[in-house]
N, CA, C and O of each residue as an XYZ file, in Angstrom:
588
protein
N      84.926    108.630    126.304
C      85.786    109.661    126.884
C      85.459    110.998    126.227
O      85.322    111.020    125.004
N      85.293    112.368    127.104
C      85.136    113.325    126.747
C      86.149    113.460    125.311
O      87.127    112.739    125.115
N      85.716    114.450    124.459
C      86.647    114.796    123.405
C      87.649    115.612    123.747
O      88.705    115.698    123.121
N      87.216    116.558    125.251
C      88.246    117.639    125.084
C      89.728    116.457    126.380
O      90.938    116.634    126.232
N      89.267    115.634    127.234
C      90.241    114.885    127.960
C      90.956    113.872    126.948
O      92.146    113.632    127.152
N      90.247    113.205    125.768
C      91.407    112.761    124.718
C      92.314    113.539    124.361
O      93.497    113.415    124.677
N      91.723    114.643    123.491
C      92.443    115.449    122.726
C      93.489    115.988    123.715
O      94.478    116.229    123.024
N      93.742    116.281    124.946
C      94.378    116.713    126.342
C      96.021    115.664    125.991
O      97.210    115.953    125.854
N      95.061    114.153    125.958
C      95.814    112.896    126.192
C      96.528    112.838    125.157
O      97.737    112.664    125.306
N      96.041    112.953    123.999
C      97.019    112.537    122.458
C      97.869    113.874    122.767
O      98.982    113.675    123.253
N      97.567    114.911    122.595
C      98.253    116.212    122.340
C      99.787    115.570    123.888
O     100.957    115.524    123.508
N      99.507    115.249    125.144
C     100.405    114.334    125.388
C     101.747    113.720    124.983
O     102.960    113.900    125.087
N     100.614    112.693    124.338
C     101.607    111.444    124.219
C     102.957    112.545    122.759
O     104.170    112.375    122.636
N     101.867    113.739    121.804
C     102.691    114.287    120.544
C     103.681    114.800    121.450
O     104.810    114.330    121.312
N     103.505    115.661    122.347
C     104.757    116.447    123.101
C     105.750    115.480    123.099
O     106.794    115.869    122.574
N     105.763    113.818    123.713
C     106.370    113.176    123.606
C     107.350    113.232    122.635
O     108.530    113.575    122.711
N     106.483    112.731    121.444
C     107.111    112.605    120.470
C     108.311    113.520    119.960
O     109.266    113.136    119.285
N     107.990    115.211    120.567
C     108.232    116.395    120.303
C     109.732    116.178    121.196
O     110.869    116.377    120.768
N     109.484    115.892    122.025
C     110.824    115.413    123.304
C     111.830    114.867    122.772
O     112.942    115.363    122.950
N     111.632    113.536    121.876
C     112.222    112.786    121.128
C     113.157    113.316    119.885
O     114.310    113.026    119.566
N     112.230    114.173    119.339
C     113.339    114.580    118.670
C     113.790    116.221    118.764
O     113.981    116.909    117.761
N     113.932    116.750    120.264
C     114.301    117.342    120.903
C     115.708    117.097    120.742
O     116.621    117.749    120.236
N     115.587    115.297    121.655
C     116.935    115.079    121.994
C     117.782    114.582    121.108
O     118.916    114.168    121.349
N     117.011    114.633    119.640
C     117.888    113.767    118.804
C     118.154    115.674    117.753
O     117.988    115.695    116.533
N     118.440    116.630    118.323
C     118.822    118.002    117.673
C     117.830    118.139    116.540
O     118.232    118.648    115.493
N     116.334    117.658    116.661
C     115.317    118.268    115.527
C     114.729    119.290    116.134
O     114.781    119.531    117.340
N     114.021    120.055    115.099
C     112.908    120.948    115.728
C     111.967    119.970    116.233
O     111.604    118.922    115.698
N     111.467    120.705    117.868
C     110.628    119.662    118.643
C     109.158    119.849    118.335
O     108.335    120.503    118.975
N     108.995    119.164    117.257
C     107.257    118.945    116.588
C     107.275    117.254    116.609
O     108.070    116.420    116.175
N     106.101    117.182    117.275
C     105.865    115.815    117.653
C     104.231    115.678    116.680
O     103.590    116.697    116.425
N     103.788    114.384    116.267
C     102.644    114.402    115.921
C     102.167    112.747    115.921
O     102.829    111.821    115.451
N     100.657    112.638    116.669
C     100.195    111.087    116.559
C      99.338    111.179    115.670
O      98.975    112.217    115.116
N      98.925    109.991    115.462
C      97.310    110.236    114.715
C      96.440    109.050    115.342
O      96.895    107.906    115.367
N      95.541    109.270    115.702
C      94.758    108.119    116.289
C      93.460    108.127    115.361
O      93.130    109.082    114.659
N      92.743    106.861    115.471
C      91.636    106.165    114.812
C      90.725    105.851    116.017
O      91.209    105.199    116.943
N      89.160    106.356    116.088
C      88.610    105.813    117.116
C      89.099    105.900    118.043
O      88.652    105.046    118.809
N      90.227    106.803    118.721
C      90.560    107.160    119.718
C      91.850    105.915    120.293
O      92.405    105.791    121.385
N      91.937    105.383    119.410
C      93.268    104.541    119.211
C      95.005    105.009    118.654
O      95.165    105.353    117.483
N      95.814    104.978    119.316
C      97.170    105.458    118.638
C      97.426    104.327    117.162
O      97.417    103.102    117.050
N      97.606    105.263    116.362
C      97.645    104.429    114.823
C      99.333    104.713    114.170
O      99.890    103.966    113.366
N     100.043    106.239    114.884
C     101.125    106.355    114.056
C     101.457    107.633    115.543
O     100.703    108.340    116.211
N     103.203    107.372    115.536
C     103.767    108.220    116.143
C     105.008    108.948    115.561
O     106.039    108.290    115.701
N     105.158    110.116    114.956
C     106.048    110.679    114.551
C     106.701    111.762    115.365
O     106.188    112.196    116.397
N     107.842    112.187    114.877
C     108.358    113.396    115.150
C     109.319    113.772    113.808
O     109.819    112.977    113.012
N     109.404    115.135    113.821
C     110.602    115.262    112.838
C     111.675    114.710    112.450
O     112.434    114.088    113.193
N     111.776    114.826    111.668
C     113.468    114.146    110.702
C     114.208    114.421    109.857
O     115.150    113.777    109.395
N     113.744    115.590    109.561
C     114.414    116.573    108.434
C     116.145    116.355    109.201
O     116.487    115.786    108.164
N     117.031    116.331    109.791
C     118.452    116.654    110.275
C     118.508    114.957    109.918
O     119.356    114.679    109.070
N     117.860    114.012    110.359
C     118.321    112.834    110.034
C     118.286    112.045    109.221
O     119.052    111.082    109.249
N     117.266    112.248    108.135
C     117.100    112.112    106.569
C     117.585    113.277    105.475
O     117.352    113.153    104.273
N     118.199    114.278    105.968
C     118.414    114.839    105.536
C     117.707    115.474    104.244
O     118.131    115.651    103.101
N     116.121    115.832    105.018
C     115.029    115.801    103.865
C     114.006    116.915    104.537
O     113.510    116.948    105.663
N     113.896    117.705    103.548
C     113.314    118.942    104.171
C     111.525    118.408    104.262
O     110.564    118.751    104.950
N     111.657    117.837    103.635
C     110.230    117.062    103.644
C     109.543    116.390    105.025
O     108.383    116.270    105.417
N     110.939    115.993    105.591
C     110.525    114.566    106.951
C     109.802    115.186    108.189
O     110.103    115.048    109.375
N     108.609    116.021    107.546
C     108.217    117.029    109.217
C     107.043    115.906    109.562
O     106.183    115.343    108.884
N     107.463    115.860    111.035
C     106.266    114.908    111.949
C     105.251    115.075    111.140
O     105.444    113.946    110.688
N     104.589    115.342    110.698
C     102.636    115.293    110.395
C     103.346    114.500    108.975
O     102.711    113.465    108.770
N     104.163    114.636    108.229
C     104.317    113.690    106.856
C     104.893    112.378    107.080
O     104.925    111.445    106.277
N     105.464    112.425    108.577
C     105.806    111.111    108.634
C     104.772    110.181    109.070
O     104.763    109.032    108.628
N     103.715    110.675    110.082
C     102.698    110.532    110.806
C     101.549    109.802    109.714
O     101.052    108.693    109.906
N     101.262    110.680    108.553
C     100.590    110.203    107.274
C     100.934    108.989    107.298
O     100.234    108.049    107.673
N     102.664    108.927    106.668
C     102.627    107.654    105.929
C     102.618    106.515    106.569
O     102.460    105.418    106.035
N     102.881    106.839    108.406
C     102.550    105.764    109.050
C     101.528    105.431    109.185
O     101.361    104.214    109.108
N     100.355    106.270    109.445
C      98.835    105.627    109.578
C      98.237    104.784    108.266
O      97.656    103.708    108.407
N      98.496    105.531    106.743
C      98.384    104.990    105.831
C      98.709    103.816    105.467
O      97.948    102.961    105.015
N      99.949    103.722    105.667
C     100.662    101.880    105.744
C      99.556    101.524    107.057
O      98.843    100.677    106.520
N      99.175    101.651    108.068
C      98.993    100.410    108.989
C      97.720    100.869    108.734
O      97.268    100.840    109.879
N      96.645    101.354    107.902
C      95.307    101.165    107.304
C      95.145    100.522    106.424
O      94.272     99.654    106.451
N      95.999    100.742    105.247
C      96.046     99.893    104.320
C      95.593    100.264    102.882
O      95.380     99.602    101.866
N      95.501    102.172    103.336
C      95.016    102.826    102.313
C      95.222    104.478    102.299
O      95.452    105.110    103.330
N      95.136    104.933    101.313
C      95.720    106.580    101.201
C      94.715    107.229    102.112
O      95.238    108.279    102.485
N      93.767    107.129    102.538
C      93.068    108.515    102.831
C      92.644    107.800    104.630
O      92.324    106.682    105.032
N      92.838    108.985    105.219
C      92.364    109.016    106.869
C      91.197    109.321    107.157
O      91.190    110.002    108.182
N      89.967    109.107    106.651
C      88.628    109.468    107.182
C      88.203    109.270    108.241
O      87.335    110.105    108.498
N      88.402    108.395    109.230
C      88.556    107.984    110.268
C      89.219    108.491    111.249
O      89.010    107.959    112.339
N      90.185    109.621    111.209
C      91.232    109.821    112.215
C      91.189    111.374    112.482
O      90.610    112.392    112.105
N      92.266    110.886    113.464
C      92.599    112.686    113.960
C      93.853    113.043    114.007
O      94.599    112.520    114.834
N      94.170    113.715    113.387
C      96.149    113.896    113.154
C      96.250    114.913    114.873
O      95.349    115.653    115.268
N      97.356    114.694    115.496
C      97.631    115.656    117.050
C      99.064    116.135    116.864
O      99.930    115.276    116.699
N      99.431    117.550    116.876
C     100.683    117.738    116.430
C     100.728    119.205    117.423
O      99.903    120.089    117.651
N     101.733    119.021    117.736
C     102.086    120.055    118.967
C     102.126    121.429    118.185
O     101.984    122.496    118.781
N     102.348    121.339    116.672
C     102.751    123.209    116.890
C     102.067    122.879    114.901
O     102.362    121.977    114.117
N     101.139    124.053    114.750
C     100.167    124.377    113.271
C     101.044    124.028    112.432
O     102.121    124.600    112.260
N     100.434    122.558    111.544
C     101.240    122.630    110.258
C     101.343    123.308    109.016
O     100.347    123.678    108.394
N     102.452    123.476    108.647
C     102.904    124.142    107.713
C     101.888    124.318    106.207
O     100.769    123.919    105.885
N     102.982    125.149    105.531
C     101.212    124.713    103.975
C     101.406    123.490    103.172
O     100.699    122.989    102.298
N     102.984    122.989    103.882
C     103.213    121.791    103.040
C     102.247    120.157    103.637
O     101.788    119.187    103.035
N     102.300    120.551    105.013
C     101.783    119.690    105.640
C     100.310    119.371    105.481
O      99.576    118.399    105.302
N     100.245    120.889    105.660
C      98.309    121.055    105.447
C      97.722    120.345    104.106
O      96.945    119.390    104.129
N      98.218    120.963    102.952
C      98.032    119.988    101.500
C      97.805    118.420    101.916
O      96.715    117.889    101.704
N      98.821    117.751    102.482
C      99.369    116.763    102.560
C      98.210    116.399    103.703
O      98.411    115.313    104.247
N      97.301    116.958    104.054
C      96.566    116.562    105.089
C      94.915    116.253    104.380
O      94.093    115.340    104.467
N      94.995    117.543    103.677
C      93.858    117.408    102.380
C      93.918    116.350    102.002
O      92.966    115.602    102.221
N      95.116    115.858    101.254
C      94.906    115.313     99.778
C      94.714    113.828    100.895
O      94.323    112.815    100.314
N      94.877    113.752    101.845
C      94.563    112.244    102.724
C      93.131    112.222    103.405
O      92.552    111.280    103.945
N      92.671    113.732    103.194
C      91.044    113.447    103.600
C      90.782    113.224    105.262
O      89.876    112.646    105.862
N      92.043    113.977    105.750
C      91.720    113.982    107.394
C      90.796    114.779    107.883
O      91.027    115.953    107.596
N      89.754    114.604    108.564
C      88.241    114.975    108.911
C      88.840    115.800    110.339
O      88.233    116.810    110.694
N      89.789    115.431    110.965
C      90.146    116.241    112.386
C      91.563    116.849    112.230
O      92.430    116.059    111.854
N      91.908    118.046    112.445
C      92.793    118.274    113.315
C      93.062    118.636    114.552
O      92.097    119.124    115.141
N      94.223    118.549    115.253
C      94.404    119.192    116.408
C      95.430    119.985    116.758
O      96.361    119.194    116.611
N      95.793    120.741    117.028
C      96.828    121.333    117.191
C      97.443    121.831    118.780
O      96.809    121.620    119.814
N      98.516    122.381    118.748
C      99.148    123.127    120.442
C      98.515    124.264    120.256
O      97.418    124.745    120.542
N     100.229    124.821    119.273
C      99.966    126.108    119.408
C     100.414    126.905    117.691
O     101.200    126.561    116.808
N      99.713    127.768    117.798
C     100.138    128.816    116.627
C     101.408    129.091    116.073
O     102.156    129.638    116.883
N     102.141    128.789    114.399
C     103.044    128.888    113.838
C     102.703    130.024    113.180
O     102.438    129.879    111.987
N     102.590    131.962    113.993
C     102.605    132.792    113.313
C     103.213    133.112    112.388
O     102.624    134.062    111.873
N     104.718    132.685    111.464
C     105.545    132.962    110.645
C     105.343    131.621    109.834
O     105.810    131.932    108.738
N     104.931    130.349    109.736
C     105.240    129.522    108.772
C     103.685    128.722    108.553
O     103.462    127.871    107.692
N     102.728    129.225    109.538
C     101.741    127.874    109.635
C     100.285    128.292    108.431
O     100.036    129.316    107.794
N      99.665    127.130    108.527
C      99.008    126.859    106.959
C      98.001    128.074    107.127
O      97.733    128.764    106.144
N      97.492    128.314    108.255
C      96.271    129.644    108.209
C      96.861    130.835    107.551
O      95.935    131.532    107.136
N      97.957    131.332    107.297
C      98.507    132.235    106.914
C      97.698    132.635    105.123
O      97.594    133.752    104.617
N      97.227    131.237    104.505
C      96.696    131.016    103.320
C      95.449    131.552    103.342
O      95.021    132.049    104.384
N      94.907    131.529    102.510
C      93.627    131.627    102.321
C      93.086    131.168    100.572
O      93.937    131.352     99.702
N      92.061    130.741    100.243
C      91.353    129.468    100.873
C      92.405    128.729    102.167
O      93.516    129.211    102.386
N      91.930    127.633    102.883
C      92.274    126.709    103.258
C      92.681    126.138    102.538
O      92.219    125.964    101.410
N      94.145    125.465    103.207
C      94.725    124.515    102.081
C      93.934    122.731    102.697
O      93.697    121.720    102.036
N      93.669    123.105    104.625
C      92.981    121.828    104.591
C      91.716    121.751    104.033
O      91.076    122.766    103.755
N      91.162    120.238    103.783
C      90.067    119.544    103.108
C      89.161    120.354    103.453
O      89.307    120.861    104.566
N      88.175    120.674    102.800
C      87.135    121.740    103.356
C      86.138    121.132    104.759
O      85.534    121.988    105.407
N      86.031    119.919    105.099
C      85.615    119.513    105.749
C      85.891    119.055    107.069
O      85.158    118.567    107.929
N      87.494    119.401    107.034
C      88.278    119.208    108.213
C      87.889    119.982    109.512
O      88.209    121.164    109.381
N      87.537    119.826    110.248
C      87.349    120.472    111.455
C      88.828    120.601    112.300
O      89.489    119.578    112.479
N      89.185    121.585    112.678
C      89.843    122.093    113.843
C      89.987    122.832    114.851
O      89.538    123.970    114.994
N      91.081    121.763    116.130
C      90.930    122.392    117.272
C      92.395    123.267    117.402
O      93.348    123.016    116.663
N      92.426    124.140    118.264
C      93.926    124.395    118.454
C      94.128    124.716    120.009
O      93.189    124.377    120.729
N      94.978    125.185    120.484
C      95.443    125.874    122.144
C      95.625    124.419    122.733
O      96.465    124.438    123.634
N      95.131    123.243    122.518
C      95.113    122.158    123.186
C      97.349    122.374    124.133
O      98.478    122.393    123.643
N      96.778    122.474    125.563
C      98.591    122.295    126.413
C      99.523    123.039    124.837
O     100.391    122.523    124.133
N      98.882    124.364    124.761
C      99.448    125.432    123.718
C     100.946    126.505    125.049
O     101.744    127.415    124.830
N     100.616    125.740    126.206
C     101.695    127.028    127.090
C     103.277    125.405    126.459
O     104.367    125.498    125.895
N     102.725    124.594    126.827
C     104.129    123.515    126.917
C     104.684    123.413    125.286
O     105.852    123.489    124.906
N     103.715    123.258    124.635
C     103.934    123.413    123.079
C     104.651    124.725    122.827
O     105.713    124.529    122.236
N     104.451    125.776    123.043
C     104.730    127.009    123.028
C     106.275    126.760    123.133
O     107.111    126.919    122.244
N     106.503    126.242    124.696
C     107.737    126.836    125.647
C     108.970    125.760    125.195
O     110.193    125.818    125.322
N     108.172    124.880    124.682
C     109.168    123.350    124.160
C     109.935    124.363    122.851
O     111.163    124.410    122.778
N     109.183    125.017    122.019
C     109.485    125.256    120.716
C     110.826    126.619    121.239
O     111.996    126.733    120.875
N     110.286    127.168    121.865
C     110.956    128.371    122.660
C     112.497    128.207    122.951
O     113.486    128.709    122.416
N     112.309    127.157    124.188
C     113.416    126.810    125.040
C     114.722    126.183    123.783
O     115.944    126.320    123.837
N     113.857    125.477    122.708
C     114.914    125.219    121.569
C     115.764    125.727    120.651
O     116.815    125.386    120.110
N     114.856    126.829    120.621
C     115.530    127.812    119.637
C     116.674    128.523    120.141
O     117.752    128.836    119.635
N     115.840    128.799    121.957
C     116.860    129.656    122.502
C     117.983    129.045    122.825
O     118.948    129.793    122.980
N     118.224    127.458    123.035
C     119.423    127.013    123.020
C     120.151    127.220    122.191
O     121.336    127.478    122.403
N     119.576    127.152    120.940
C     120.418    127.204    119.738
C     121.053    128.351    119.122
O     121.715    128.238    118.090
N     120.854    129.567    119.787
C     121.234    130.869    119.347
C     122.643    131.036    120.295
O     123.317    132.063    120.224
C-alpha cells in the first residue's frame, strides 16, 4: 500500500480515537501506532480521567505498543496523532526510538517544533498536514464549545 493512502488510513482510524475522547470531555487528540502497517496501540487522551497531566494520547499510545512488543523502544513503528506533540511527548518519543512520525495538524502555541535542537530522535522522520482541515476543525469546534 502506497505510504501516503496508509498514512491517510491510520491518521483515520487517530481522529477516531480523537472522537472518543471528544465525547468523554477530553481534548480531542487521538493517536495509533502501527508496526508494519499493522494497528499495535490505540489511544486518546486522559488527562480529565486520570486525573494526570501526563495521560496525553501519544504517552498512552507508547505504553501500549511497548507492552504488546515486549520491549521499550519502537524501531519498527509509526506513532499517528491528529494534532503535533507536545515537548513532553516528543522526548517521550525519542527516548522510545520511534523512526516515524505522523502528524494532522500544527500545535502553534504548545507543539515540540517550537524547540530547537529537536527534541525527536535525530533519526525520526516526519510527516505532517496528513486530513490537517478535520484535525484542525475537531480541535476548533472543542474549544469553541467550551468557551
Amino acid at each position: 500500500m502506497e505510504t501516503v493512502d496508509l498514512d491517510t488510513r491510520m491518521m483515520r482510524e487517530a481522529l477516531r480515537e480523537a472522537e472518543a475522547a471528544r465525547a468523554a470531555g477530553e481534548v480531542p487528540i487521538g493517536a495509533v501506532i502501527a508496526c508494519k502497517g499493522r494497528i499495535i496501540a490505540r489511544a486518546h487522551n486522559l488527562t480529565e480521567a486520570l486525573n494526570d497531566a501526563t495521560a496525553h494520547a501519544e504517552m498512552q499510545a507508547i505504553t501500549m505498543a511497548t507492552e504488546y512488543l515486549g520491549g521499550k523502544y519502537l524501531s519498527d513503528c509509526t506513532l499517528y496523532v491528529t494534532v503535533e506533540p507536545c515537548p513532553m511527548c516528543a522526548a517521550a518519543l525519542n527516548w522510545a526510538q520511534l523512526p516515524r512520525l505522523v502528524y494532522g495538524c500544527a500545535d502553534p502555541r504548545r507543539g515540540y517544533s517550537l524547540f530547537q535542537p529537536s527534541l525527536l530522535h535525530p533519526r525520526t522522520e516526519v510527516a505532517s498536514g496528513i486530513l490537517s482541515d478535520e484535525c484542525t476543525a475537531l480541535m476548533q469546534n472543542f474549544f469553541r464549545e467550551k468557551r
